[in-house]
Backbone bond lengths (Angstrom), bond angles and torsions (degrees), N, CA, C in turn:
res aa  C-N    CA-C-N  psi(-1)  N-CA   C-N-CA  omega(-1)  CA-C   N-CA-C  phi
1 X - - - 1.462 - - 1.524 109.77 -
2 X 1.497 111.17 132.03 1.853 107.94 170.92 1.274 106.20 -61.02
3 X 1.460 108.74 146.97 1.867 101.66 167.56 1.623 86.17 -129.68
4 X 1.026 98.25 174.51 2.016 105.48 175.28 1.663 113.08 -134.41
5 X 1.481 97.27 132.84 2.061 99.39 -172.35 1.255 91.30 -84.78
6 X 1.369 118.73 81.96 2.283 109.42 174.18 1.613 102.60 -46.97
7 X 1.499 130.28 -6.21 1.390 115.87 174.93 1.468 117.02 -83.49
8 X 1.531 109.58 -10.20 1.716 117.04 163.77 1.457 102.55 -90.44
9 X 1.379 97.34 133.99 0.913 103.89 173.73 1.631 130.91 -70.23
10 X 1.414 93.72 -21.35 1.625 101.33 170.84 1.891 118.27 -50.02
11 X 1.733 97.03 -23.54 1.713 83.59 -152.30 1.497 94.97 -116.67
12 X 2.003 131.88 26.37 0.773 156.14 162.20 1.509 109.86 -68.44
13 X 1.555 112.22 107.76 1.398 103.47 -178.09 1.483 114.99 -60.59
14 X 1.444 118.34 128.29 1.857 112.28 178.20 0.905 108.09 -130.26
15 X 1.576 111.21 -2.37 2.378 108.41 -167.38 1.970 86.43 -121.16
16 X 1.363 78.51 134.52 1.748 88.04 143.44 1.118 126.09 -90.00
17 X 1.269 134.54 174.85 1.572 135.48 -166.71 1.996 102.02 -76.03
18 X 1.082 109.87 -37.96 1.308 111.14 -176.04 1.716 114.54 -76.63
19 X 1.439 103.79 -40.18 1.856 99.25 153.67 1.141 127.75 -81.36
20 X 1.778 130.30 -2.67 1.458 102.72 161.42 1.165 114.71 -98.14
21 X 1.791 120.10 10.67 1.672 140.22 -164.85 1.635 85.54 -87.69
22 X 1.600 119.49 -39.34 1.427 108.13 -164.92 1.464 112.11 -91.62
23 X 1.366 118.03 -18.75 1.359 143.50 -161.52 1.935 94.10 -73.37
24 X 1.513 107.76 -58.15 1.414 123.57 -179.43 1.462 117.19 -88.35
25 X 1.587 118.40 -1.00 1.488 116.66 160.94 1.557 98.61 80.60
26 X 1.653 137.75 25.77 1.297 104.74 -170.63 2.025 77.33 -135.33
27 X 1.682 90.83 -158.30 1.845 84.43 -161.46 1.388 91.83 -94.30
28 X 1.401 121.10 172.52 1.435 133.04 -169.42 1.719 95.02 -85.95
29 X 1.288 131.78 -45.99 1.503 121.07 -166.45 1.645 88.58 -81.05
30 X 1.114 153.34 15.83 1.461 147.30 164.55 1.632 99.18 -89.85
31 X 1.432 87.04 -72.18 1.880 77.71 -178.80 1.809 128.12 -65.60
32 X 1.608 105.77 -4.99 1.822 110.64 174.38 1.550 95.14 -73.70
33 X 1.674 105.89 -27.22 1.831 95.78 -158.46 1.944 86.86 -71.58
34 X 1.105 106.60 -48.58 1.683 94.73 -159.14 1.614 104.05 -64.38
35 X 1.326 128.75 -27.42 1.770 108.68 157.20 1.438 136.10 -105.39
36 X 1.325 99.94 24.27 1.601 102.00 174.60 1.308 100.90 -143.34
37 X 1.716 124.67 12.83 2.045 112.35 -164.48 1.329 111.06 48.21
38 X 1.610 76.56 165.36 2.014 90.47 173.10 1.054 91.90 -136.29
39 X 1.731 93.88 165.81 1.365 111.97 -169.18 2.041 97.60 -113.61
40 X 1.409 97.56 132.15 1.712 100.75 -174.75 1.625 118.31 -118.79
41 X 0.903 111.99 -171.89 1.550 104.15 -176.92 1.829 103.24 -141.53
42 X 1.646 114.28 99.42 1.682 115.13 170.99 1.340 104.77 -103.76
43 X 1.464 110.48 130.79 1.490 112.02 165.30 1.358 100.81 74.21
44 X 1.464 140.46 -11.12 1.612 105.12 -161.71 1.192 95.72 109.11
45 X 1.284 127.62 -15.18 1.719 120.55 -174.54 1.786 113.41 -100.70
46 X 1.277 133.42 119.67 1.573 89.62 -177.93 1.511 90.91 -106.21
47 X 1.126 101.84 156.79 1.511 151.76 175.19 1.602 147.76 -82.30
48 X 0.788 110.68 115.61 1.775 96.52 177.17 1.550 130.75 -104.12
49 X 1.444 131.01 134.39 1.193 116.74 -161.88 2.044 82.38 -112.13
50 X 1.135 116.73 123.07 1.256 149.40 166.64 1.866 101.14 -46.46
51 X 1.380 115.35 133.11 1.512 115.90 -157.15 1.565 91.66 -94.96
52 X 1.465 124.91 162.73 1.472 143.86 -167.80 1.208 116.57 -78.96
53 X 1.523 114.71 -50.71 1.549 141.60 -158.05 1.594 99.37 -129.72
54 X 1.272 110.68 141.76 1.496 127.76 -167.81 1.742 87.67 -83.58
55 X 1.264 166.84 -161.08 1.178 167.27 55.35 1.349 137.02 -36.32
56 X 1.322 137.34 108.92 1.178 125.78 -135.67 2.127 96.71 -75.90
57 X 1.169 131.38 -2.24 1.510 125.83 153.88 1.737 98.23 -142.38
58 X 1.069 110.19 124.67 1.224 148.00 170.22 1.776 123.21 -39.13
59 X 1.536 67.86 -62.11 2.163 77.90 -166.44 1.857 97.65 -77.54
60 X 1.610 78.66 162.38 1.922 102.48 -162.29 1.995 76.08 -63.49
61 X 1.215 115.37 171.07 2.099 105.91 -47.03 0.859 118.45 -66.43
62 X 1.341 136.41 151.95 1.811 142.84 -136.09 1.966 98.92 -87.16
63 X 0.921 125.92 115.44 1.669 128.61 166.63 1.719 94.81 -87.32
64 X 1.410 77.32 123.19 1.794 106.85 161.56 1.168 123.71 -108.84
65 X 1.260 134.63 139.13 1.431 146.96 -172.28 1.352 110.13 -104.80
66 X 1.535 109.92 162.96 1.466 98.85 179.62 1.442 109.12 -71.55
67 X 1.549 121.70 -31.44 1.818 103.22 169.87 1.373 112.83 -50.28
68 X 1.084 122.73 -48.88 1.734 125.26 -170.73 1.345 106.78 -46.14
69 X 1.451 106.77 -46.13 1.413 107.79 171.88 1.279 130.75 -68.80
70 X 1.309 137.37 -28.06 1.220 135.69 165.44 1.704 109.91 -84.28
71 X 1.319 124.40 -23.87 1.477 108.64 153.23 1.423 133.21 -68.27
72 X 1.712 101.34 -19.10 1.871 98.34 173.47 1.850 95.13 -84.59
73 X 0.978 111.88 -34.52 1.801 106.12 171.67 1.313 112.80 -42.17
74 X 1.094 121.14 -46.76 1.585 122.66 174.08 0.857 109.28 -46.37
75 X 1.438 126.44 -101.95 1.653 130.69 129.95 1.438 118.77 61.39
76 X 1.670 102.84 -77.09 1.087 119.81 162.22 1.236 119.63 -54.37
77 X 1.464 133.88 -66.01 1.296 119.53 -173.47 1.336 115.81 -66.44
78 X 1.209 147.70 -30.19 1.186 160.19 110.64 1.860 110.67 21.55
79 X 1.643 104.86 -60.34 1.568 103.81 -173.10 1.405 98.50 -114.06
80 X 1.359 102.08 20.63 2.027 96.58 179.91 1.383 118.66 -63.53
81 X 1.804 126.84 -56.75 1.296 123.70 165.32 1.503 108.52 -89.73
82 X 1.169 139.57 -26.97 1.669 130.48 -165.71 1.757 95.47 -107.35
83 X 1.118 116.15 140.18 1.548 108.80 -171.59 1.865 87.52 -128.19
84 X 1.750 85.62 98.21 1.532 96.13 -162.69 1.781 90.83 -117.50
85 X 1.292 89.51 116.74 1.949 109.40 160.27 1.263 125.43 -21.23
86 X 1.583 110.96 143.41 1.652 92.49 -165.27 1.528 101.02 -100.36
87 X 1.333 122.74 17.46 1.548 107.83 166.85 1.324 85.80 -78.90
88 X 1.572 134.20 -47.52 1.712 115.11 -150.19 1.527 110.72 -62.64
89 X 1.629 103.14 -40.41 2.076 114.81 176.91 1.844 85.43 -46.45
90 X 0.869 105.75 -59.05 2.066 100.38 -158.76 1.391 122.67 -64.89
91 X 1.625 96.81 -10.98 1.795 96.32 178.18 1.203 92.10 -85.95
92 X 1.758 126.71 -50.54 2.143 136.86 179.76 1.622 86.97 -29.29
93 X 1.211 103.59 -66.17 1.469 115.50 -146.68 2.061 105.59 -45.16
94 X 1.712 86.81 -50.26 1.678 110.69 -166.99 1.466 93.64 -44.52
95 X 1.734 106.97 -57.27 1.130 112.77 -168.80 1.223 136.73 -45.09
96 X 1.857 114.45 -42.00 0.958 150.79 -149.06 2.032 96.90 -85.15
97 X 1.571 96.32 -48.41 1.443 94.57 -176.82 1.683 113.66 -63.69
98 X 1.613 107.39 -49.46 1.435 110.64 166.40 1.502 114.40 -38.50
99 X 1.494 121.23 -55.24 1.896 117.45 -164.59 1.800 96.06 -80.43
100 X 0.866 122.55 -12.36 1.532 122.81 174.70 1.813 128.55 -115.70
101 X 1.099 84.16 5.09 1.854 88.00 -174.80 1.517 100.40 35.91
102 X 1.450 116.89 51.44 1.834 104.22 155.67 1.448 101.81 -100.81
103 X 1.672 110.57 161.08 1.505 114.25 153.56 1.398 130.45 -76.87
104 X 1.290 90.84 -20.46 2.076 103.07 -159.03 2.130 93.59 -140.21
105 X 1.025 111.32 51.99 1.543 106.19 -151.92 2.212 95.42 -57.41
106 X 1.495 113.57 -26.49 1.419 100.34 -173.70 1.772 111.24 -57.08
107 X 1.238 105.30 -0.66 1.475 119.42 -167.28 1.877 117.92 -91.23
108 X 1.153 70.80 -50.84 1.643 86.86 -171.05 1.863 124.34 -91.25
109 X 1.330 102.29 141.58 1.545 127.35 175.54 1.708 109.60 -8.55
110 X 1.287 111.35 -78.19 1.767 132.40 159.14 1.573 102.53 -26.37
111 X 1.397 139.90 -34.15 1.399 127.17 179.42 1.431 107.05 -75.66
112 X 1.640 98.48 -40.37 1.698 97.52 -161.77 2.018 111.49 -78.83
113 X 1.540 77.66 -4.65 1.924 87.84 175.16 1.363 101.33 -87.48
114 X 1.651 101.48 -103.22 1.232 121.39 -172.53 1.233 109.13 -77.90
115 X 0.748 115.54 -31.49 1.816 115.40 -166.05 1.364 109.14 -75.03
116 X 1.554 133.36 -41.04 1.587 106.74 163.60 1.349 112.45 -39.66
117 X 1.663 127.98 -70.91 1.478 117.85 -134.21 1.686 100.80 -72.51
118 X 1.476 113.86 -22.42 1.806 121.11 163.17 1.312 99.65 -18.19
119 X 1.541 89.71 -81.44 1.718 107.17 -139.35 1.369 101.66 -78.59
120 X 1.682 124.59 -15.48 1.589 113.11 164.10 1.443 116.04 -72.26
121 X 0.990 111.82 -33.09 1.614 124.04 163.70 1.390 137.30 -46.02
122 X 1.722 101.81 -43.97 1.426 125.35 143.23 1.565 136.33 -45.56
123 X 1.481 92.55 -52.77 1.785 99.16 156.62 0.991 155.76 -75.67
124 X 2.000 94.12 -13.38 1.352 97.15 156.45 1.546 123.24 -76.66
125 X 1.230 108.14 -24.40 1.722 118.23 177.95 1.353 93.08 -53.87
126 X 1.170 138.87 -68.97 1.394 143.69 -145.19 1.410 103.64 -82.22
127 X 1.314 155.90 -31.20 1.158 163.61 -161.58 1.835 108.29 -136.07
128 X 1.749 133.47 7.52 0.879 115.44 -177.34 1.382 134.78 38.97
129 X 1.749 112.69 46.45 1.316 113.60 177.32 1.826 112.50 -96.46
130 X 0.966 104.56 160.90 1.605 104.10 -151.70 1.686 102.67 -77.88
131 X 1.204 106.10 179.74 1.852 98.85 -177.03 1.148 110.33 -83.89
132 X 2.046 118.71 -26.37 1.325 119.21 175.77 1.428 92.63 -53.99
133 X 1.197 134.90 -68.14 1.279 138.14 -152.70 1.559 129.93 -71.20
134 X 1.658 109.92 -7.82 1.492 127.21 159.34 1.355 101.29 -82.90
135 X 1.352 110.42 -34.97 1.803 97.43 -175.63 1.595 110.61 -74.45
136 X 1.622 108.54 -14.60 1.505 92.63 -177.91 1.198 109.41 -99.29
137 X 1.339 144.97 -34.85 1.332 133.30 121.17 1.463 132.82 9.49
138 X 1.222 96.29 -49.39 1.689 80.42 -170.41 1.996 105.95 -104.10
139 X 1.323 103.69 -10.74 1.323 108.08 172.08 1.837 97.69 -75.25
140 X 1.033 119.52 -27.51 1.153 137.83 175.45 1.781 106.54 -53.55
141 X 1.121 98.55 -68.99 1.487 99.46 174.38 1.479 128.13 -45.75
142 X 1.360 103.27 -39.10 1.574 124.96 -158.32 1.466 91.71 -78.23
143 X 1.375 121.26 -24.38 1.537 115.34 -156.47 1.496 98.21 -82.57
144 X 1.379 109.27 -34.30 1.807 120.42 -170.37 2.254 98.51 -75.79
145 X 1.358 84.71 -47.66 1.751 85.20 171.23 1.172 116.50 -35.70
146 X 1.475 107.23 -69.32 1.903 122.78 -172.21 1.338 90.60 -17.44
147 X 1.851 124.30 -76.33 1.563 125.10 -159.06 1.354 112.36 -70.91
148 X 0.977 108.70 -0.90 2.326 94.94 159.03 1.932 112.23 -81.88
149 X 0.883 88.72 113.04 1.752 91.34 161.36 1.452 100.94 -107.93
150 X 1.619 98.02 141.80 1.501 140.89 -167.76 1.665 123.21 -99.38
151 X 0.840 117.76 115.33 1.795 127.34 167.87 1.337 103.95 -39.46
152 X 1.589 131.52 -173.94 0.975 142.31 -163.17 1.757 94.49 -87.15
153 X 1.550 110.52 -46.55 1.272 109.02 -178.20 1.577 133.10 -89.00
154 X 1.730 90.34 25.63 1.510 97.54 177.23 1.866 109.87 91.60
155 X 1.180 129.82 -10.24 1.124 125.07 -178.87 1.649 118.29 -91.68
156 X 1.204 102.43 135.83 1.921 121.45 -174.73 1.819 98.93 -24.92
157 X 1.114 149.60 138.37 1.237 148.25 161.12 1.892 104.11 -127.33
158 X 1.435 124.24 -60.68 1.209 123.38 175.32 1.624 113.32 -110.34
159 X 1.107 107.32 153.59 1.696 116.82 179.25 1.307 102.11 -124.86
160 X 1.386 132.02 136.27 1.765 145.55 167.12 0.813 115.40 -118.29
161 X 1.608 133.32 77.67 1.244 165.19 -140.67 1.844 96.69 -95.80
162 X 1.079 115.89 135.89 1.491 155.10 -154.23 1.969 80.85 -77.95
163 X 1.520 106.98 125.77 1.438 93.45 -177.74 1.681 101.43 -136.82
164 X 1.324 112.38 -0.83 1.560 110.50 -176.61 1.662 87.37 -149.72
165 X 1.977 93.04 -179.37 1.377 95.63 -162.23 1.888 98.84 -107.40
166 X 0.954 100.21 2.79 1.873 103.03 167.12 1.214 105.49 -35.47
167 X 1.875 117.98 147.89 1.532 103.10 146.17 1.774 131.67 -43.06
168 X 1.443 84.67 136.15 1.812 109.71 -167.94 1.558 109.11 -45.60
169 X 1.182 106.37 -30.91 1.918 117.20 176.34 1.383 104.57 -57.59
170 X 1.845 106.13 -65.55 1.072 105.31 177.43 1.675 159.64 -36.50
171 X 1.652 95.69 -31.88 1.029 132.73 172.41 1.642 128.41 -60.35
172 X 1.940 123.30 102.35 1.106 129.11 -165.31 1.219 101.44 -83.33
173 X 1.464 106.41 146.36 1.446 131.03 177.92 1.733 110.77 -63.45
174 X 1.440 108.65 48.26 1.476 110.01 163.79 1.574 120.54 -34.62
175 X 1.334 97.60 -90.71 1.645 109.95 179.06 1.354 126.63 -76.18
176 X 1.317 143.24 163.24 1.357 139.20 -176.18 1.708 113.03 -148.91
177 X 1.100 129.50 141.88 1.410 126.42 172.47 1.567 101.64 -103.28
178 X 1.207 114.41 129.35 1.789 124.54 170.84 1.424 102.27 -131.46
179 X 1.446 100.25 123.79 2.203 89.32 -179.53 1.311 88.45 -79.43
180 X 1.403 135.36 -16.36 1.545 138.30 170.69 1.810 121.87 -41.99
181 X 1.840 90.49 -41.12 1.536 94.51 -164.60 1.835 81.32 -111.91
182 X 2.149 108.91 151.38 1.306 96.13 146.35 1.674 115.64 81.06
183 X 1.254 117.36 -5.26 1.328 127.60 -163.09 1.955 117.56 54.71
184 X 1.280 115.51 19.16 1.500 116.53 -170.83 0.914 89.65 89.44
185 X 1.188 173.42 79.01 1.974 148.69 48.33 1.233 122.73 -19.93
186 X 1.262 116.89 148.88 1.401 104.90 -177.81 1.869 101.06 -89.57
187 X 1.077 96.18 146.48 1.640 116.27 176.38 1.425 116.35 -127.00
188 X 1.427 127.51 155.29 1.316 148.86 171.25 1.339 112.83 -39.66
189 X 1.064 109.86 103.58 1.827 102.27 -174.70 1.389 110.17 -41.24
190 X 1.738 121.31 152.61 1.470 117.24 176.72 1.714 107.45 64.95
191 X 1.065 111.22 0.76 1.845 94.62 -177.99 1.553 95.22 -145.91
192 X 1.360 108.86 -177.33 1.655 111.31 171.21 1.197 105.35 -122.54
193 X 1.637 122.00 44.41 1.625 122.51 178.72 1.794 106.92 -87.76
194 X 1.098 104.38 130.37 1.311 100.88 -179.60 1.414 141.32 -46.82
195 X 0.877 175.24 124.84 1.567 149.01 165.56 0.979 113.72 -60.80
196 X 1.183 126.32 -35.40 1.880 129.69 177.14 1.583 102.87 -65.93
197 X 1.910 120.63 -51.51 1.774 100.52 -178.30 1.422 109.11 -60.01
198 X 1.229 115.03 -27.52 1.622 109.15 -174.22 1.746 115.73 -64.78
199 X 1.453 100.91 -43.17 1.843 106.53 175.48 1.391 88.04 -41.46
200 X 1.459 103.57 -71.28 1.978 111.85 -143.97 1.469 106.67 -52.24
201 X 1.104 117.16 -26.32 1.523 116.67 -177.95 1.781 116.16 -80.27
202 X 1.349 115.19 -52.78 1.072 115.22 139.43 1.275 143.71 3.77
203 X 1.733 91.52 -66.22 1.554 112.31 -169.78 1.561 105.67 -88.66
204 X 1.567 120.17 -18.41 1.090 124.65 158.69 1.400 134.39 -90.83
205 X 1.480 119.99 16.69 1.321 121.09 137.62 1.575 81.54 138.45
206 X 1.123 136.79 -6.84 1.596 120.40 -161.22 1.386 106.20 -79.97
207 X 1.672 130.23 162.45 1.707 118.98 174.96 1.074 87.76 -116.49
208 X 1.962 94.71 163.38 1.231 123.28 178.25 1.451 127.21 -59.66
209 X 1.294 113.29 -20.09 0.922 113.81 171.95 1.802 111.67 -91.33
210 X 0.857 130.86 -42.08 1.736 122.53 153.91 1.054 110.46 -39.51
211 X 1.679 146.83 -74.01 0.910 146.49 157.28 2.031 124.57 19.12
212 X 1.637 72.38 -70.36 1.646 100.37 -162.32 1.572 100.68 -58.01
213 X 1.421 90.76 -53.27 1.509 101.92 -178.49 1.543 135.64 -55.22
214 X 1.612 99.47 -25.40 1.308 111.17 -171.25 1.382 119.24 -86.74
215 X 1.486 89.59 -35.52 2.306 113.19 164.29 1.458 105.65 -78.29
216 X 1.312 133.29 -28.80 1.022 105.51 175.60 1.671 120.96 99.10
217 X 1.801 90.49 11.92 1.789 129.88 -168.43 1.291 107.85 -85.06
218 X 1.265 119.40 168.62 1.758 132.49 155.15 1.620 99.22 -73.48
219 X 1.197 114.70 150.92 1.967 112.59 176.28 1.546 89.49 -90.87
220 X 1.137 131.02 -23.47 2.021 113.88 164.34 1.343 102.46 -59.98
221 X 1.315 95.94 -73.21 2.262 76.23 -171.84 1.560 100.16 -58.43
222 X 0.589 151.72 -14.63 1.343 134.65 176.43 1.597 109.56 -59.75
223 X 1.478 118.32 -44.08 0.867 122.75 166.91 1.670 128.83 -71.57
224 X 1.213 115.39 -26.08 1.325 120.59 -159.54 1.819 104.94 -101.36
225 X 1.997 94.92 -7.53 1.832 100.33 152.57 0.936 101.67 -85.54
226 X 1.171 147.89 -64.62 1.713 118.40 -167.77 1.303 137.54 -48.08
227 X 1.834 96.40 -46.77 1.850 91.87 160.54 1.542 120.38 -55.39
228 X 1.285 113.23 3.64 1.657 101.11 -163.89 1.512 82.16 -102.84
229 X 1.142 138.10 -13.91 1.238 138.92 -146.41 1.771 107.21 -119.57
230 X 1.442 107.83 -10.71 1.493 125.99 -160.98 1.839 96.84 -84.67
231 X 1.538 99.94 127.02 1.445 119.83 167.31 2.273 110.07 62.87
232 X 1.426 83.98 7.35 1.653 99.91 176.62 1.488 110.53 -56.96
233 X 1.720 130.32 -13.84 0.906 135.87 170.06 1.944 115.93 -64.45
234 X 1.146 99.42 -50.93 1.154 133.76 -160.17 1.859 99.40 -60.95
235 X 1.836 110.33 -38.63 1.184 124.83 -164.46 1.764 126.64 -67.39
């Protein structure tokens, strides 16, 4: 069973489903299904599909933690090109905890080793996906890994969340999530400038290039907080 230390700050609910939906770029009823299930309809029968990720608070409306968030990040790379069902992720997953004795394996050290190419390996057994397509998958995974930095004991500490649509390689570690810095907001890599004061200012007439200058920023992240920060109302 997951349990959560609310004295880490990691496992302190701080996101709603609609800010870590905007935070990770994917839709909000995708990421409610992986911590609350959905409910479906076969035959005339309806149904429930059983949720992926435990949520670090439960009741409507769902509190997400910064682990929650770097396990639906997985997630993501995971259903980025193959848009694979979440009973099949939960059998990988089942599996994955059995061949690894983890509790929370999208979390831990052992995934970002061995444990990705496992559990892509696993899914192809179960769904017959091809080897081209485990290999792109799991290079897939590794690419979203790179941006987690790790504690001494291997556990998620920062996330470098995907902020433009360039290839994913390409992409500089502008912004960062620390539940350390900021209360879990995302902030300016290397600094504790907000991404949200930077939108609002922005949005009130200031440029990026003033901006940069005045914090003491790169004018790319300067830019690449506001997109992180763009239509986040709306989410």
């Amino acid at each position: 069973m997951t349990t959560f230390d609310l004295k880490d700050p990691r496992e302190v609910p701080a996101y709603t489903v609609g800010e870590a939906a905007h935070y990770l770029g994917i839709s909000k009823s995708t990421l409610r299904s992986w911590f609350a299930g959905q409910r479906y309809t076969y035959q005339g029968e309806r149904k429930m599909f059983e949720r992926v990720i435990k949520p670090a608070d439960p009741h409507p409306p769902l509190g997400l933690s910064f682990s929650n968030l770097v396990e639906a990040y997985v997630l993501t790379a995971i259903r980025r090109k193959h848009e694979i069902g979440l009973p099949t992720i939960r059998k990988g997953l089942a599996w994955l905890v059995d061949k690894l004795g983890a509790k929370r394996p999208l979390l831990e050290e052992r995934f970002a080793t061995k444990g990705a190419q496992l559990f892509v390996e696993r899914l192809g057994q179960i769904i017959n996906l091809s080897k081209d397509g485990q290999l792109e998958m799991a290079d897939l995974i590794l690419t979203y890994l790179e941006r987690v930095d790790r504690d001494p004991k291997g556990l998620p500490i920062k996330l470098y969340p995907f902020m433009r649509s360039q290839p994913l390689r390409e992409q500089p570690r502008t912004v960062v999530i620390d539940p350390r810095v900021s209360f879990g907001r995302p902030v300016v890599a290397g600094t504790a400038i907000p991404t949200a004061v930077l939108a609002e200012q922005f949005k009130a007439g200031d440029l990026p290039a003033d901006l940069a200058k005045a914090y003491g920023a790169n004018e790319e992240a300067v830019w690449d907080a506001i997109r992180c920060e763009l239509e986040l109302a709306a989410a």
